[in-house]
N, C-alpha and C positions, 0 to 999 in steps of 0.2 A: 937671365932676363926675367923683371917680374912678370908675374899672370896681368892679363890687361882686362880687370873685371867689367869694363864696357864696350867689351869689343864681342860680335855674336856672328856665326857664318852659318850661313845657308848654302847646302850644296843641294842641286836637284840633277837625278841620276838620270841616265840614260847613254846612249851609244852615236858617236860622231858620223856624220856623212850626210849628202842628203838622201841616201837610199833608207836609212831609220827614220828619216823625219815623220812626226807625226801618226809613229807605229803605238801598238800600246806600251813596248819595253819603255817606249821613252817620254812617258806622261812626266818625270821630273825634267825635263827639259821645256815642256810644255807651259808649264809653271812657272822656272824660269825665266822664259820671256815675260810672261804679265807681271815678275817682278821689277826686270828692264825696265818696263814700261811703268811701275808703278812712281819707281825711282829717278828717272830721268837718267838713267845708267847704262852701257856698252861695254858686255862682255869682252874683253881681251885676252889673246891668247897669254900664258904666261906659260914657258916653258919648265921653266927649274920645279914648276907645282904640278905637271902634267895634266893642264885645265886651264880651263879661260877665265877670269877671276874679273870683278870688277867692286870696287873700295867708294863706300858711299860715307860720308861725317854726316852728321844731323847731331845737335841738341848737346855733344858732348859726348856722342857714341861712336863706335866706327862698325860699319856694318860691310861684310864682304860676302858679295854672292858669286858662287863657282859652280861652272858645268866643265866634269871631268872630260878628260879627250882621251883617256886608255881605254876605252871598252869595260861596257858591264861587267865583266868576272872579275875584273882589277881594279875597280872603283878604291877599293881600300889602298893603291898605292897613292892617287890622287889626294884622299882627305888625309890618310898619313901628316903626309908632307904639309899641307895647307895647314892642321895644327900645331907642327913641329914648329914649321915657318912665321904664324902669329902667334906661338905659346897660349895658344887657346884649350882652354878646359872640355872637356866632351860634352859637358850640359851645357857649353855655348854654343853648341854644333846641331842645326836642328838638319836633318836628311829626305829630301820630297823622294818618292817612289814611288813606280808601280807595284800592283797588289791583283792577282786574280783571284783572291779568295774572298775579296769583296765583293758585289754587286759592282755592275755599271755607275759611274757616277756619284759611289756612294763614297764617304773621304772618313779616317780615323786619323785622330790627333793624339799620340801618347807622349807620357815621358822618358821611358825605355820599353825595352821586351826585344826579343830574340830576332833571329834575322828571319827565320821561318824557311822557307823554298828559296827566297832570292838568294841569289848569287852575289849581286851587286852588292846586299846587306852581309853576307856573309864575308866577303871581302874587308867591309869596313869593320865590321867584328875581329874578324883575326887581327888586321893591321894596329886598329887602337888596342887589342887585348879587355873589352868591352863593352857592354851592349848597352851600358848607360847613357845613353844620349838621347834628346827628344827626336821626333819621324812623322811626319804626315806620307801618311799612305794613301792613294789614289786608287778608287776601284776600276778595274776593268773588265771584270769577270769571268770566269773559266771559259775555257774553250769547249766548242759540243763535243759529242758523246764522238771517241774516234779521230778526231783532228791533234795531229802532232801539235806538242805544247809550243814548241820553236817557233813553228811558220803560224801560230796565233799570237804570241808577246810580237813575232816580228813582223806582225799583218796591221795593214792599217784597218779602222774603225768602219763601221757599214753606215749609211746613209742614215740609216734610225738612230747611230748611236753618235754621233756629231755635237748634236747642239746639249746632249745631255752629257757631255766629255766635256765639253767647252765652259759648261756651266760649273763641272766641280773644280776644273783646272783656276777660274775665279775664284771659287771658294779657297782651294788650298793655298791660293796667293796673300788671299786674304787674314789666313790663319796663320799662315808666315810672318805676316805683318804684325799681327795683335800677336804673335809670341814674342819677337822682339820690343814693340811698345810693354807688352801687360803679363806676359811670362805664360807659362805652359798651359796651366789650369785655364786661364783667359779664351786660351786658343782652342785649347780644348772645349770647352763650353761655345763655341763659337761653331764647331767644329763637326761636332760627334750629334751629330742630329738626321735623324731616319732620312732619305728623299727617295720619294715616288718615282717610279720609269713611268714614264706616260702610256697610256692605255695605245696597242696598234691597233691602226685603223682598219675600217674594212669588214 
């Protein structure tokens, strides 16, 4: 089957249930949905992909957005399949993620680089046998001094950090969008720009 050179998928990572929702593991999920919504689109389960996928056309493109249902460590069996399945190239494949080596809030737009700590990223590495593919990362920041790294990816967000989560989860939707219309570099330049944590009050 040829390469389908206008066909582009977005997967945003994170972990199924509603006991993750809206934890920091699962900021590509979060993204996600404002893509849903960007698109006028509804995720479906799709079995045979292990993820819920949903197939958007515009303009002469076909755009598929997938939130995997294996569990972060096995992310890579999901997009595996999902490229096997549309014969998609790996630079058609952009991956949203959390990141706590970021700042809160703060979003990077590349065109590859290594999986680093993630698990999820490292999954998809083995599986494709490559790390060339673009990735918006989503900062959520380390955890303090002493708190298990687990029960903080698996903790939701504190009162102060809300609206400043919510505001790069827009961004990164947004940079998903301008990579598919304008390509990587677009999205990047859209993307990769410093934001301030608001001063606490008090």
């Amino acid at each position: 089957m040829p390469v389908n050179k206008e066909l582009f998928l977005i997967v945003g990572l994170g972990n199924p249930g509603p006991e993750y929702a809206h934890t920091r593991h699962n900021a590509g999920f979060d993204v996600m949905e404002r893509l849903e919504r960007h698109y006028g689109a509804a995720l479906r389960k799709k079995l045979l992909l292990s993820g819920e996928t949903a197939e958007i056309a515009e303009g002469g493109r076909k755009l598929v957005l997938c939130r995997p249902l294996t569990f972060m460590n096995a992310s890579g069996d999901c997009v595996g399949r999902l490229l096997r399945w549309y014969q998609c190239p790996p630079e058609r494949l952009l991956v949203i993620y959390d990141d706590i080596d970021l700042p809160p809030g703060q979003i990077r737009v590349r065109r590859s680089g290594g999986p680093g700590t993630h698990n999820g990223m490292r999954s998809i590495v083995d599986a494709l046998g490559t790390a060339d593919f673009p990735r918006i990362r989503v900062g959520t920041g380390d955890r303090p001094a002493g708190q298990d790294l687990v029960s903080w990816v698996l903790g939701h967000y504190g009162p102060e950090e809300r609206a400043l989560m919510s505001a790069a989860f827009d961004r990164a939707a947004a940079c998903a969008v301008d990579w598919v219309d304008h390509g990587i570099d677009s999205a990047a330049r859209l993307g990769n720009v410093k934001v301030s944590r608001p001063a606490a009050e008090g």
